[in-house]
GUVO-336528 format. One record per atom (N, C-alpha, C): x, y, z. Coordinates in pm, whole numbers, plus 50000, padded with zeros to 5 digits. Atoms other than C-alpha are relative to their C-alpha. Example, Ala and Ser with C-alpha at 12.3 -4.5 7.8 and 13.67 -1.06 7.14 Angstrom:
500894988150000/512304955050780/500905012050000/499184988149994/513674989450714/499235010950073/
This chain:
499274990949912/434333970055820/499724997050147/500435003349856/432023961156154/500474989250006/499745012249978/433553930656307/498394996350091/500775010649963/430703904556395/498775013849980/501024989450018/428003930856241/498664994250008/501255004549979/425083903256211/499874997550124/500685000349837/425223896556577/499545014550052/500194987549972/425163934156632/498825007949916/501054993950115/422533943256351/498504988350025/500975008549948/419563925956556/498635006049965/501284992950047/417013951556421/500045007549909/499924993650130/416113971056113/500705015550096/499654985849993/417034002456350/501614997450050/498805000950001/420163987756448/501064999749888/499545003250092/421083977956109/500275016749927/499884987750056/420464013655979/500815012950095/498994993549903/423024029156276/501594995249935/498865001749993/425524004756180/500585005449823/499754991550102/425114018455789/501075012249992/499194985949980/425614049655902/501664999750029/498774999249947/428494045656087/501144994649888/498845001750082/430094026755810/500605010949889/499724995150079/429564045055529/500355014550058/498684991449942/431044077555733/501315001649995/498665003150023/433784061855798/500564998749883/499235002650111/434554052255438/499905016949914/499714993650083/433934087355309/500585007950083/498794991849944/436374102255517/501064995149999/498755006150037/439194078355417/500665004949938/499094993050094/442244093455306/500195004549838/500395004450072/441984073954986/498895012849909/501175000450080/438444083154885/500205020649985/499394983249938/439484125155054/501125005849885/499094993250126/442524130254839/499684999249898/499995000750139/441044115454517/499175011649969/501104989350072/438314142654521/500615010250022/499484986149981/440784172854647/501055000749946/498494999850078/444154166354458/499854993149902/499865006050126/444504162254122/501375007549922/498734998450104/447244168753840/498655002549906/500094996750123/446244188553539/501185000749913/498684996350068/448544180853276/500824987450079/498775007149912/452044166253438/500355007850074/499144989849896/453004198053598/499515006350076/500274991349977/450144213653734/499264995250112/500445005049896/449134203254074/498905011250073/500804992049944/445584214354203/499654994650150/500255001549896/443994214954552/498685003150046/501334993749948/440364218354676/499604991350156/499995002549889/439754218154968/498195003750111/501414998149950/435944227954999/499695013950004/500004989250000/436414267754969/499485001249890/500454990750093/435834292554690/500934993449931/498305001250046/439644287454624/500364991649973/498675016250051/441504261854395/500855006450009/498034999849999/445294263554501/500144990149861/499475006450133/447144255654195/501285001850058/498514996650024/450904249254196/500964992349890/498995006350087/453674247353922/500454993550027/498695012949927/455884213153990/500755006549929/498614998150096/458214226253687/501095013450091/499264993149943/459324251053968/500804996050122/499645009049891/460524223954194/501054990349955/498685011850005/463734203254180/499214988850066/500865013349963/461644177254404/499055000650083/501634996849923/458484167054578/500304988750147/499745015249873/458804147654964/498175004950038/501254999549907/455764141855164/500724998750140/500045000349832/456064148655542/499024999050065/501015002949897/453904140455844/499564989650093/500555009349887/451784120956069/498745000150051/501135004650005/449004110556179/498964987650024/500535017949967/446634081456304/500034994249810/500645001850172/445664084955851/501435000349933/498774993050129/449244097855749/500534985849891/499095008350091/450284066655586/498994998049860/500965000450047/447174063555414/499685011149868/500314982950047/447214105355283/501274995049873/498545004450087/450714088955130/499684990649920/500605003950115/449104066154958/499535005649881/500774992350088/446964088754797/500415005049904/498984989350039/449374110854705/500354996349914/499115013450149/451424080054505/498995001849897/500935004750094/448244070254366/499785017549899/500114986750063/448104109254225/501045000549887/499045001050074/451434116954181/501074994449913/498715017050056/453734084054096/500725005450001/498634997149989/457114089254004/500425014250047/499894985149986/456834129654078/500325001150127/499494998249849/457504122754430/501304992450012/498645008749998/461004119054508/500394989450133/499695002649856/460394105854917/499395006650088/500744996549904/459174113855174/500114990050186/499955006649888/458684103955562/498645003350077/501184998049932/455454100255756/499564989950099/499845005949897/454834086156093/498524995450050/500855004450006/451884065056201/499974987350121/500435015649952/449944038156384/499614985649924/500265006250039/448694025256122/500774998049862/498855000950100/451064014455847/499714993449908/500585005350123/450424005055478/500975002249898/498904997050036/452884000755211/500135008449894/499874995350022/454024020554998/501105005149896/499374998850087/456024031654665/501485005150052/499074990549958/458254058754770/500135007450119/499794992549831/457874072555125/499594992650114/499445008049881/459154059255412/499065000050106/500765000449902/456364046555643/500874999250145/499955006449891/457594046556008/498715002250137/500914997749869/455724042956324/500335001450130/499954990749855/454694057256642/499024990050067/501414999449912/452244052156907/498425009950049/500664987049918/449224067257027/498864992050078/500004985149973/447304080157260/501215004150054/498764996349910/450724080557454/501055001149945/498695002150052/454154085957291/500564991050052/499215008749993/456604061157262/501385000949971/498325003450082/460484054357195/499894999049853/499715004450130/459864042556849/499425013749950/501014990649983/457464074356825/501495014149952/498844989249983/460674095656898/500864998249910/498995003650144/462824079656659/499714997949908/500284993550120/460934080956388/499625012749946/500004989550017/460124113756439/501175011249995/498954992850037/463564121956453/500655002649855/499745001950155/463984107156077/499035009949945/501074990950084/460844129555969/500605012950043/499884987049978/462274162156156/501554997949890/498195000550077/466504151155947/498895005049885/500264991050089/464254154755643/499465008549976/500194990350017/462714181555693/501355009150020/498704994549990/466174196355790/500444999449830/499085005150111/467374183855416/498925006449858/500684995450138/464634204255206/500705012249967/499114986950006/465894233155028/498995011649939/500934988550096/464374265154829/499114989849897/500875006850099/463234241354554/499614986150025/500565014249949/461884216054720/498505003050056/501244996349930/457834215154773/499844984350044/499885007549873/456854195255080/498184999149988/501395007349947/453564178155109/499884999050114/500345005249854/452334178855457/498694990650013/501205010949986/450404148155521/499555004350166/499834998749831/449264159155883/498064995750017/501045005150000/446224139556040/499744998150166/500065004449865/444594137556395/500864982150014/499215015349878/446494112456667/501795007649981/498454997650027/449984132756522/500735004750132/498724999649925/450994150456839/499864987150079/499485011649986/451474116057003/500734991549935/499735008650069/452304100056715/501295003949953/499394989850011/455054127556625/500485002950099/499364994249902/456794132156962/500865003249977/498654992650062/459994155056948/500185004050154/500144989149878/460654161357337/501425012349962/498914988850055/462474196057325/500855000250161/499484997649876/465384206457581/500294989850052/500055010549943/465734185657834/499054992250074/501065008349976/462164173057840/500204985949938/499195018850050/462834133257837/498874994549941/500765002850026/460284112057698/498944995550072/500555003649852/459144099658031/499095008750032/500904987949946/458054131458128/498615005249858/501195004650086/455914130057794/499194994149986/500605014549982/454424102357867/499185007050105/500205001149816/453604115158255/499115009249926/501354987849990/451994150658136/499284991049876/501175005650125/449934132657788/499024997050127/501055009149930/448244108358034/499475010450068/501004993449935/447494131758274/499365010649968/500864991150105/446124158658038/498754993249974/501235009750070/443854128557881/499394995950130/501075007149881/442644121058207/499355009650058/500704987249883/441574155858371/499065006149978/501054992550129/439034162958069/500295009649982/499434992150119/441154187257920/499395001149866/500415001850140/439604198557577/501694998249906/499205000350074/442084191057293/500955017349996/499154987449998/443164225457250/500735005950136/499275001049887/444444229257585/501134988550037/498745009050009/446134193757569/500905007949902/499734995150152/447504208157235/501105011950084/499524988149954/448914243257427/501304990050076/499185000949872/451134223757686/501084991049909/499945008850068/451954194357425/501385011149897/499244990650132/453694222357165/500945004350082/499044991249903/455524243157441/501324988250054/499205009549966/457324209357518/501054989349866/499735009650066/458094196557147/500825009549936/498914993550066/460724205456902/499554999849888/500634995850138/458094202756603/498755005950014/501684994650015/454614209156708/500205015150054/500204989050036/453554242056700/500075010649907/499304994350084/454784256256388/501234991449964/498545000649988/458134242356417/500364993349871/499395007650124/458134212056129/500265013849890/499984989350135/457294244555879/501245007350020/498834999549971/460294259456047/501214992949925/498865007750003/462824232755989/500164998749851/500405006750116/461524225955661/500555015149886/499764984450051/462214265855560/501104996949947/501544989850139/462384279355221/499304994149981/500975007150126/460724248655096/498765006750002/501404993850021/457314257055000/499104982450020/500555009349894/455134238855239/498165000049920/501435001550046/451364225655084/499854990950135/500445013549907/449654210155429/498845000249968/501055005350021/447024189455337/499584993550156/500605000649828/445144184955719/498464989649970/501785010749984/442234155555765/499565005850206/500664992549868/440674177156074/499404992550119/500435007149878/440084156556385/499155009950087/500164987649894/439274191756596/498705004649971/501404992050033/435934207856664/500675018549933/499564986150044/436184239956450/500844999749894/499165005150086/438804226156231/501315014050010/498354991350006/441874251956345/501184995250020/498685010450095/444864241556175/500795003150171/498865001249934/446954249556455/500014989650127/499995006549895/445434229256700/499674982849965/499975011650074/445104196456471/501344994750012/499035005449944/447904172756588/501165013150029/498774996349892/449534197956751/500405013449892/499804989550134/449944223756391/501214998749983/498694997550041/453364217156303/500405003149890/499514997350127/453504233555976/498645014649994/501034984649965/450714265856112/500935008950095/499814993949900/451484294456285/499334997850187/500375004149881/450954291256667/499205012250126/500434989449911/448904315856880/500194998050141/499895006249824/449334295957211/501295004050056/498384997649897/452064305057453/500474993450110/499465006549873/454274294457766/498925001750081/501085002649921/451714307057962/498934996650012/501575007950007/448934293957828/500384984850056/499455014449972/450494259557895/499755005750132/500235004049838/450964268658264/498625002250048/501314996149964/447554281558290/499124986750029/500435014950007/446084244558175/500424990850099/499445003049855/448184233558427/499584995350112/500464998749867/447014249958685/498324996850018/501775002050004/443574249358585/498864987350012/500295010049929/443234214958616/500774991950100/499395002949896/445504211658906/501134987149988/499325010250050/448194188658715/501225000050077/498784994849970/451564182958874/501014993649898/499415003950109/454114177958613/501844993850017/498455006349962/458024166258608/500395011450004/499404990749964/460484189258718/500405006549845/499564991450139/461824195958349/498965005449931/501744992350065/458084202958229/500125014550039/500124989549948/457914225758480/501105013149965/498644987549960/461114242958460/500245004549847/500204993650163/460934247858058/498945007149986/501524984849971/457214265058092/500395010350069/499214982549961/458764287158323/501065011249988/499244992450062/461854296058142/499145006549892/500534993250119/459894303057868/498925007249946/501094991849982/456864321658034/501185015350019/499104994949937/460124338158155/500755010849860/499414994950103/461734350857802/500964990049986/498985008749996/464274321757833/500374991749888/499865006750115/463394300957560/498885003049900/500944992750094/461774314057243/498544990849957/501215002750015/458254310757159/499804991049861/500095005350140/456934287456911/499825011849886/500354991750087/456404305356586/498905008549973/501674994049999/453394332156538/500105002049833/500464996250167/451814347156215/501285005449941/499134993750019/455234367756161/501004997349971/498755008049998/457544343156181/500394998349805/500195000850139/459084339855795/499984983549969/500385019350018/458994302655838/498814997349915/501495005850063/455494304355698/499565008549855/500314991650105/456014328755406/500094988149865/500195013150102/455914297055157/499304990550042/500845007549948/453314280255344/498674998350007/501474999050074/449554270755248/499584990150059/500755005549892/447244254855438/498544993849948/501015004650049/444384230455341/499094991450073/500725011249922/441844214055518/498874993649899/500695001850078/440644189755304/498594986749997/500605010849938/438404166155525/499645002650119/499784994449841/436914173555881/498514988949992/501165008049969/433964156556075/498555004749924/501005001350105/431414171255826/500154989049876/500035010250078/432424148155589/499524989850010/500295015949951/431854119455750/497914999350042/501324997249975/428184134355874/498955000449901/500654996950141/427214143155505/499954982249930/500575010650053/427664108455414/499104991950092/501125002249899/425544095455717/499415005650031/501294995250077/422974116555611/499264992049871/500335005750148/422904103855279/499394983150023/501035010049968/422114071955406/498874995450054/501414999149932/419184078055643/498985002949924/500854992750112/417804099155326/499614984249901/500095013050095/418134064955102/499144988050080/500775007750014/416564045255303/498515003850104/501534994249975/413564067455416/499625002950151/500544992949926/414324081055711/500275014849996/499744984549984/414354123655832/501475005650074/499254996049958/417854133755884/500155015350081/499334985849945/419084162356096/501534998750053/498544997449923/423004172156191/499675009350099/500104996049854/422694184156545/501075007250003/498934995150005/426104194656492/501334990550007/499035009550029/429364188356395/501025003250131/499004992849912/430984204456674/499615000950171/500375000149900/429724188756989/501054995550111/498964995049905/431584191857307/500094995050132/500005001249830/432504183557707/500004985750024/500265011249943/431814153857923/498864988649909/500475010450130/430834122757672/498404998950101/501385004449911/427584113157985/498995010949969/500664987450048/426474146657919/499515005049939/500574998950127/426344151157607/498994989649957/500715007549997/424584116857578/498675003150040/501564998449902/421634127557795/499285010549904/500554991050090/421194158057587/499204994449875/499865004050117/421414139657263/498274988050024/501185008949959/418454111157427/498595012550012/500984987749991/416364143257521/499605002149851/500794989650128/415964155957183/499224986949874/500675008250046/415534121557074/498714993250018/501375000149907/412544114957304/498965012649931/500854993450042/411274147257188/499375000749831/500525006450107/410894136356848/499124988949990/501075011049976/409454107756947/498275001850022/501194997849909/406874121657125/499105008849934/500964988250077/406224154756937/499985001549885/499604995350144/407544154456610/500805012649945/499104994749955/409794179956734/501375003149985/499684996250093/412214190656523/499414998749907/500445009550150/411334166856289/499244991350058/500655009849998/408924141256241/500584978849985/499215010249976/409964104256329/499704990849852/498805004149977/411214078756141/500805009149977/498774990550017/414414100456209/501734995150020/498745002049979/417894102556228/500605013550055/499344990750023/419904122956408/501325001350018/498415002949999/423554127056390/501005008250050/498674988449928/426654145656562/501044999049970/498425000649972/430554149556561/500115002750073/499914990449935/432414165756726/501654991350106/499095005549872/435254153357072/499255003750122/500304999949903/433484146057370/501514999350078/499165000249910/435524142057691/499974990850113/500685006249895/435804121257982/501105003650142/498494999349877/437714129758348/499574989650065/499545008949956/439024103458462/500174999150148/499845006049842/438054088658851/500274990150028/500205015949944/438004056458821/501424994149957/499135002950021/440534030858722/499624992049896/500895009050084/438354009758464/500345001549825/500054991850101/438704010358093/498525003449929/501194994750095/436604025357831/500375012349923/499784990550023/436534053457645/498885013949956/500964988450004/434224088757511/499034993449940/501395008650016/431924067457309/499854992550032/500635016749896/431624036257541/499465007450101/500374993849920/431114062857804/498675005949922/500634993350094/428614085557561/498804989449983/501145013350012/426404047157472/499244994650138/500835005949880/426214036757834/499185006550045/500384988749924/425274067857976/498505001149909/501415003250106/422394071857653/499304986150053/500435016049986/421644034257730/499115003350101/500705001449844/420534039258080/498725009449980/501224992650007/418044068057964/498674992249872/501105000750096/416354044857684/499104993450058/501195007449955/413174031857719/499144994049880/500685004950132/411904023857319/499955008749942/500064996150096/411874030056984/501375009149971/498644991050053/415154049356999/501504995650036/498915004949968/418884033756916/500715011349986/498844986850065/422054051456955/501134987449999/498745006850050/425464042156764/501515014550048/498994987049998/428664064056881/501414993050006/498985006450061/432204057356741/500885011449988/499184991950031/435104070656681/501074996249896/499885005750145/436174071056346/501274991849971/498685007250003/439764059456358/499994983749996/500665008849935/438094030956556/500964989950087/499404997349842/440084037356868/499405005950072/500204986549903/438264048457155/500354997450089/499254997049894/440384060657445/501024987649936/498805007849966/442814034557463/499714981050009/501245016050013/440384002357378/500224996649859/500125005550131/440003980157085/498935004949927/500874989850029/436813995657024/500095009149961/500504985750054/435374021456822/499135010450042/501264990349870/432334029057036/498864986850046/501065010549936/429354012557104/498625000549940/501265000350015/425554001856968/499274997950095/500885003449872/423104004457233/497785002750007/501554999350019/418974003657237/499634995650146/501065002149925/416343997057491/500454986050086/500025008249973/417363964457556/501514994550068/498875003849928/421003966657669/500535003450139/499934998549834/420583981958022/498614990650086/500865001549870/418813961558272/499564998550147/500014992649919/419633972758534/500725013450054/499124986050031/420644009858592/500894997350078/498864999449911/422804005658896/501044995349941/499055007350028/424913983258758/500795011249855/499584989050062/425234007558457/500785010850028/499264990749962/425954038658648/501284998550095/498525004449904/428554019158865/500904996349909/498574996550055/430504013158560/500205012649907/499744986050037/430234047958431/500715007350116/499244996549840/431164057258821/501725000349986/498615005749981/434644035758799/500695004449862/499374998350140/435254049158422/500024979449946/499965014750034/434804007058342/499004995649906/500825000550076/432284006558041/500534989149935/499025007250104/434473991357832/499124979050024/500375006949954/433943957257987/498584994350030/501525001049982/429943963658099/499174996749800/500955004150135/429293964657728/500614988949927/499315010750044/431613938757626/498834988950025/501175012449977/429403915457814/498425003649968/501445003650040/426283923457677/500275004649805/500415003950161/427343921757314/500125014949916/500224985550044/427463958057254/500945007549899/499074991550084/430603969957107/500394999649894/499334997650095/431723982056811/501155000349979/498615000449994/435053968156678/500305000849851/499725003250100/436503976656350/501245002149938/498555001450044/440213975556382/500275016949940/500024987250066/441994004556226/499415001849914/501134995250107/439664023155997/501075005549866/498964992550140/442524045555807/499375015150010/500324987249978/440224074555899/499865006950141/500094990249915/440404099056158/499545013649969/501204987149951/437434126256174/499485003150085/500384997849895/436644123556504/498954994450015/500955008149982/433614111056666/498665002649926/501245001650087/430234101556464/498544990750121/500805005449922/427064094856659/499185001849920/501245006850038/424004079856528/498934997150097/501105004149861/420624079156702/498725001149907/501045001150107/418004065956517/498394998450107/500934994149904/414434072956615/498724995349961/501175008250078/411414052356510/498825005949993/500634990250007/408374063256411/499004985150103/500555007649913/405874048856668/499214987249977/499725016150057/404334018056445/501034989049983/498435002550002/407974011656322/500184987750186/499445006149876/408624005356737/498894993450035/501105007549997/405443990656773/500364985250018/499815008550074/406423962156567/501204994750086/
């Protein structure tokens, strides 16, 4: 999965980062996700677990036919699954993607992301016709997977795609948390927010959700187009204003018709769009944490999850994350060293500079510059896209800053990307197929161990 992993696996503590990170990634693969939460009892009796109390069960014999809808950096992948489940029981389907894989019966097309695209729009126009074309007896698979609202663009009104393009970027650049991109993103689309479940009305809607989001709330996972929507016009202008964005004239002038009463609100809890609609989250960044656990445990070191739900400016969080690793070091402090400790979560980064990189190239350098021995960190992002780079994230130890300036001048310019390029650092492993969001690794030696 790691491209060029023996140059990058230069020490037993490097080697046991890049573990981690793999085997994460592979147990949050669509694939490996649907085989353990969807099954068929019987031919007719389609179950669902999703990690609750609650198995969803549903009759097929009450269904004239089965489509899959969605999107997603994973959706093509979730469609796989699905085949591999259901086979002939699916009559079609449409699901929109970056990453594209083939497929029996439902129509892969693709998008872009992080930014919408033309092709983006027009295949999302084929996924919104069939949802237009389901009827009462038709149950609808929602394949829906972080990267969808980009990947899924629908501009509504006379928001053009241009102007999609203009507010995304500058949302992703102002360190906006997701759910705030998410608020402004819906108010502008003709599916996100509720809306696919809309279009898709009577069918009886099963969304199966692979959770990118800290918290895992369906509505704010690519954008919720098959959830009810709590966000409003004015929450959009609020985000706005709050990070001082200026937007295209039609942005603007649709948020304010429709802070205005002008144009109706996405859908809320009330709406009957969602009275045949069920909701599953059957994968989030614990998944991926639980199996990079399992490996620190196997090969003898002290795991801890720090959390799955870590947050803000990627430099920031880094420093924190080195702190507690130091204090293990030192005290035995949580835990006793050899350790591991691990995070999720969506950092952030606002954007000054002009440089690339992204939350975990930012997140490694920034850690980098505070190490001093015995403690590596690995931070990735599971898809293995970060920001807008070939990269996934970055491996970094003791030995890849030497000199700080030069470090904090390309954390300064946002230009990591590049600083770790040249010293050998990055993690590249092409599309993964999973999207859980980011996985950090920080392994922690026990003081012989670093000795040595």
């Amino acid at each position: 999965m790691i491209q060029d992993r023996n140059r990058l696996a230069t020490t037993d503590a490097r080697d046991l980062a890049l573990d981690c990170v793999e085997a994460g990634i592979a147990a949050g693969h669509p694939r490996q996700v649907i085989r353990e939460s969807v099954s068929l009892e019987g031919r007719d009796r389609l179950r669902v677990a999703d990690g609750t109390d609650d198995l969803a069960q549903y009759d097929l014999t009450q269904y004239d036919e089965i489509t899959v809808l969605g999107g997603g950096n994973a959706a093509a992948h979730v469609a796989v699954a699905l085949e591999d489940v259901l086979g002939d029981r699916i009559d079609g389907g449409v699901v929109v993607t970056d990453d594209p894989v083939e497929t029996d019966r439902i129509a892969v097309l693709e998008g872009d992301h992080p930014v919408p695209s033309e092709r983006g729009v027009e295949s999302t126009r084929e996924l919104l016709a069939a949802a237009d074309a389901a009827g009462e007896r038709t149950l609808v698979l929602a394949a829906i997977t972080g990267g969808g609202s980009a990947l899924m663009p629908a501009p509504a009104g006379d928001v053009s795609l241009e102007d999609l393009r203009t507010v995304t970027t500058a949302l992703l650049e102002s360190g906006a948390d997701i759910r705030e991109i998410n608020a402004v993103r819906k108010h502008c689309s003709a599916l996100k927010g509720g809306q696919l479940a809309r279009r898709a009305a009577p069918a009886t809607v099963v969304s199966l959700l692979l959770s990118d989001v800290v918290g895992n709330d369906p509505s704010v996972i690519a954008s919720g187009p098959t959830v009810p929507d709590g966000s409003t016009y004015a929450d959009a202008i609020a985000v706005l204003e709050r990070y001082e964005i200026d937007v295209p004239g039609a942005v603007a002038d649709r948020l304010e018709r429709g802070d205005g009463g002008d144009i109706p609100e996405t859908p809320g809890e009330e709406d009957p769009a969602f009275d045949a609609v069920s909701t599953h989250v059957v994968a989030d960044g614990m998944t991926v944490l639980e199996a990079a656990r399992d490996v620190a445990v196997d090969r003898g070191y002290e795991p801890l999850v720090l959390s799955s739900r870590v947050r803000g400016e990627a430099r920031e969080a880094a420093t924190t994350h080195v702190a507690v690793a130091e204090e293990v070091l030192a005290t035995g402090v949580p835990l006793s060293p050899p350790a591991v400790l691990l995070s999720g979560g969506e950092t952030t980064v606002t954007v000054t500079g002009d440089g690339s990189g992204g939350p975990n190239q930012e997140f490694a350098t920034s850690a980098a510059i505070e190490l001093t021995g015995g403690i590596t960190v690995a931070a990735v992002d599971t898809d293995g896209i970060d920001g807008a780079t070939d990269a996934a994230g970055a491996l970094v130890d003791e030995t890849t800053v030497d000199e700080r300036a030069t470090a904090r001048a390309a954390l300064r310019h946002n230009d990591v990307s590049p600083y770790l390029a040249e010293r050998g650092e990055l993690i590249r492993t092409g599309a993964t197929g999973t999207n859980l969001n980011d996985l950090r690794v920080v392994v922690v030696e026990s003081a012989s161990t670093s000795d040595d």
